[in-house]
C-alpha positions in Angstrom: 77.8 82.5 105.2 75.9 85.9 104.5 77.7 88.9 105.8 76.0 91.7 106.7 77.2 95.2 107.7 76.0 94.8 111.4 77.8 91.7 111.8 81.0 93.0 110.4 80.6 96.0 112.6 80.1 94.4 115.8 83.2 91.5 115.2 85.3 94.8 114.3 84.3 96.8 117.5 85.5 93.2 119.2 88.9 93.2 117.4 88.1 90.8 114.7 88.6 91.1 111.0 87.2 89.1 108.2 90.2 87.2 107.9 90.2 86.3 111.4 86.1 85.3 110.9 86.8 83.2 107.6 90.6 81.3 109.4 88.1 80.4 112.1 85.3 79.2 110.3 88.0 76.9 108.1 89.9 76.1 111.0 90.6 72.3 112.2 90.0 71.4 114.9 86.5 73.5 115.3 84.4 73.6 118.7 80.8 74.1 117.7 78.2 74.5 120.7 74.5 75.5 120.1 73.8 79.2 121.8 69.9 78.4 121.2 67.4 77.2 118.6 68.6 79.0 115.4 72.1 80.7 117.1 75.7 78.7 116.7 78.6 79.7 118.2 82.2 78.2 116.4 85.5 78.8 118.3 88.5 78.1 116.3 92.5 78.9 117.0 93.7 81.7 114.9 96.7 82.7 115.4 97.4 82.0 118.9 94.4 83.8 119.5 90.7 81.5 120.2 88.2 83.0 118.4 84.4 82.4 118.5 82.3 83.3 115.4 78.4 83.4 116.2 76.1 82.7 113.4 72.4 82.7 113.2 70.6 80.8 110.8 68.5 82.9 107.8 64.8 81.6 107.0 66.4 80.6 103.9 68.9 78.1 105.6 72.0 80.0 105.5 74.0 81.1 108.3 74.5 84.6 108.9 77.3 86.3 110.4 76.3 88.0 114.1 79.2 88.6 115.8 82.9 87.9 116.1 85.0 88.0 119.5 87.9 86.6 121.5 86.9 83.5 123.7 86.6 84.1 126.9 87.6 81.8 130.1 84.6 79.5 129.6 85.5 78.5 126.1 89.1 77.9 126.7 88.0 75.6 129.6 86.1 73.6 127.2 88.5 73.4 124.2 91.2 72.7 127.0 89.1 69.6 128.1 87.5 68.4 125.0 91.4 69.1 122.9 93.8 68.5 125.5 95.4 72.1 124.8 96.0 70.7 121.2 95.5 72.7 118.5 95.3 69.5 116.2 92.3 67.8 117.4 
């Protein structure tokens, strides 16, 4: 993952550190949902808190950090339904 200072900035304005970014992207069980074309968005437990990590992918094939933020309703619906409420897949 390439970091870059715009994507660090904008998962800190949300409340989310680097530790909280790289817990989510190592996390089991993941929930990993297309946003568009060259945009993913991964949503991991961290913490008690579910957190979704959005990368875009470079011209070079790496992923590159965009923005960090707590999930919202949506995205605890679908882990809910797709986990069970588990946080062990």
């Amino acid at each position: 993952m390439i970091l870059t200072v715009d994507g660090i900035d904008a998962a800190a304005e949300q409340g989310v550190d680097l530790t909280t970014i790289r817990a989510v992207l190592a996390a089991q069980p993941t929930l990993v949902e297309d946003v568009d074309d060259r945009t993913r968005a991964v949503s991991g437990r961290v913490g008690g808190r579910l957190v979704t990590v959005w990368l875009v992918e470079g011209d070079n094939g790496g992923w590159e950090l965009v923005l960090a933020f707590e999930a919202g309703f949506a995205t605890e619906l679908k882990w809910t339904h797709i986990f069970g409420g588990s946080d062990e897949g």
